[in-house]
N, C-alpha and C positions, 0 to 999 in steps of 0.2 A: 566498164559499163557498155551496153550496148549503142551501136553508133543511132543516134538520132532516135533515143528512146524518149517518146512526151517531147520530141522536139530542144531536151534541156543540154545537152551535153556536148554539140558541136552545129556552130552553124558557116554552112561556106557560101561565101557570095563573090559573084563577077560580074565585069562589069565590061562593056562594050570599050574598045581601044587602049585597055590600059588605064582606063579612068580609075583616078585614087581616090576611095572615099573616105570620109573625115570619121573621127569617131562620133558623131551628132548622127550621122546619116546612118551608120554602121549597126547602132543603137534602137533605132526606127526603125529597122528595118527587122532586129531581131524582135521587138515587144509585137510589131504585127506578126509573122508569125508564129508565133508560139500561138499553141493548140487550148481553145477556150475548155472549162470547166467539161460542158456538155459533149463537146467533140472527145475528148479525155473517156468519156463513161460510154461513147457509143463504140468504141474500139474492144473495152475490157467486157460489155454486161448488153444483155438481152432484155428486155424491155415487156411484157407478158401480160395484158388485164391489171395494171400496176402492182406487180411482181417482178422483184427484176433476178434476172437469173446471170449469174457472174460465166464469163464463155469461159477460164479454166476453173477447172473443176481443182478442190483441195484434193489430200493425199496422206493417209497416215505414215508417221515418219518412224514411230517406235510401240510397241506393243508390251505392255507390261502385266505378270497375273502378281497382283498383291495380294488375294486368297484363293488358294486354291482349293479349299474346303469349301468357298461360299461361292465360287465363281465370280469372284469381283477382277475385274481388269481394269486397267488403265491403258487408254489411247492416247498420243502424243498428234497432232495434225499438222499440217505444212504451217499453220500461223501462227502454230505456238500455244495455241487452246489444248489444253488437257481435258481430257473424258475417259469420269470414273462410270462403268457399265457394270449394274448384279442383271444376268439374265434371272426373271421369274416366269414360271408357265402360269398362264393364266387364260379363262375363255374370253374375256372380253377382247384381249390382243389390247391393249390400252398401253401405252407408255408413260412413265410419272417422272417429271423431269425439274431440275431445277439448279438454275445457272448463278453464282455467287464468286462474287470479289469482294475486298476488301476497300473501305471509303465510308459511305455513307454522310451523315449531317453531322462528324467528326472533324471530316475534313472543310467545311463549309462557314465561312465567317458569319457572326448573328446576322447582319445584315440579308444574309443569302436566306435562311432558316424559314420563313413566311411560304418562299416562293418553292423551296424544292420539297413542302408538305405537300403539294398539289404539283409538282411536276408531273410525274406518276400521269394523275387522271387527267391533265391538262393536254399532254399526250394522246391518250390514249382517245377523247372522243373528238380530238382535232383529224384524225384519220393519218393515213402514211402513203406522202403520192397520190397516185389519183386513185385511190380508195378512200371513200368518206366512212366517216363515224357507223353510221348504219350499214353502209358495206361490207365494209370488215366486221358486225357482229353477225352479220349475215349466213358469210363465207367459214367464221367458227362456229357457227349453229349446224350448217349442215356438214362441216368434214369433220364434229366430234372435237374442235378444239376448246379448250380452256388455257388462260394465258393471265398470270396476277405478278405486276412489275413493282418492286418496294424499294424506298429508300430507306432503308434503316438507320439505327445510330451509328454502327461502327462497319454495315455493309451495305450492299446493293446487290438485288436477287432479280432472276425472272422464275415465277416458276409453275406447272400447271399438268394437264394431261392432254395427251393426243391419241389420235386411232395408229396404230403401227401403219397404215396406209397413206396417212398424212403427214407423217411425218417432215417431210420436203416442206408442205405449208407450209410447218411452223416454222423450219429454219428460214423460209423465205420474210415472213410477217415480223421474225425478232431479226433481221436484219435491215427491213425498213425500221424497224426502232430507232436505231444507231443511225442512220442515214437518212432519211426521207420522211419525216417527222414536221406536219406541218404549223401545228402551234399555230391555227387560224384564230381571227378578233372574237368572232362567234363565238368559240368557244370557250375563248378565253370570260367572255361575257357572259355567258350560262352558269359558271362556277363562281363568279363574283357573285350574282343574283344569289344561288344556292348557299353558298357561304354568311350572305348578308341578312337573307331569313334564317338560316340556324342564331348569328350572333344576339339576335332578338327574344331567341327562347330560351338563351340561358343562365338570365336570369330569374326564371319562370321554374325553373326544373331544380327539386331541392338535392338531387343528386351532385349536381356541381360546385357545391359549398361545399362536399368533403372531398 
């Protein structure tokens, strides 16, 4: 491991005259410095209009053609994310993208089932960082993105279109997803209200009896 990587791996202290220090003091002395949360993120990531941009860059590790009839490849990347790629020609330059694992409201106790129906848009108008709800549909209005996040039953997708120019964006906006997801009360409050006039109308609507 590298020496003094995140401060976790070796810490050396002295001490004027020979002084011996107890394991109390020794202890104290490592919990203060060790590197807070935020110190940790200004070393690794750049910080951008609340876009953060990671200072190393990933790296494909292996390259695979699984048709070579259809031109579909597979990329292997430094983190482990595999990307299956069909190039099509096309005028718009538009990319159609869509990211899936396996999970979903399968793996999720009844208990949880209520809350991760709206996780999803709970997200998504709580904003990411310091981009609010209406900022970020802003910033996809004019760089051509579209971006639609699902919990499924047995997965979980992100998936949408972008301009081949933006594409950067979009890795940037679905990696505040994961990370920087603020899940503010407002928000959370807008979807109670909305949810609490739909449950009102349905008993009114004879669709929902079958």
């Amino acid at each position: 491991k590298e020496l003094f990587k995140n401060n976790g791996d070796f810490l050396i202290v002295s001490s004027p005259n020979n002084t011996e220090l107890d394991q109390k003091t020794i202890t104290k002395i490592w919990k203060n410095t060790k590197l807070s949360k935020n110190q940790q993120n200004e070393k690794t990531e750049e910080t951008t209009g609340g876009f953060i941009t990671p200072k190393e860059k990933g790296f494909i590790v292996n390259k695979e053609d699984l048709s070579l009839a259809n031109n579909i490849k597979q990329y292997t990347l430094s983190n482990g994310v595999k990307v299956i790629l069909k190039q099509v020609f096309s005028e718009d330059k538009t990319i159609h993208f869509n990211f899936m694992k396996p999970g979903g409201f399968s793996l999720l106790d009844d208990s949880e089932y209520p809350s991760a129906l709206v996780a999803s848009q709970y997200s998504y108008i709580s904003g990411y960082n310091d981009i609010s709800y209406l900022e970020l549909s802003k910033i996809m209005q004019e760089k051509g993105i579209s971006i639609n996040q699902q919990i499924l039953a047995y997965s979980d997708s992100i998936n949408g279109t972008v301009k081949t120019s933006e594409f950067e964006t979009l890795m940037q906006i679905i990696y505040l997803m994961f990370t920087k997801p603020n899940f503010t009360e407002n928000s959370w409050n807008q979807i109670s209200v909305a949810l609490e006039n739909n449950s009102k109308t349905l008993e009114v609507n004879p669709t929902n009896a079958f």
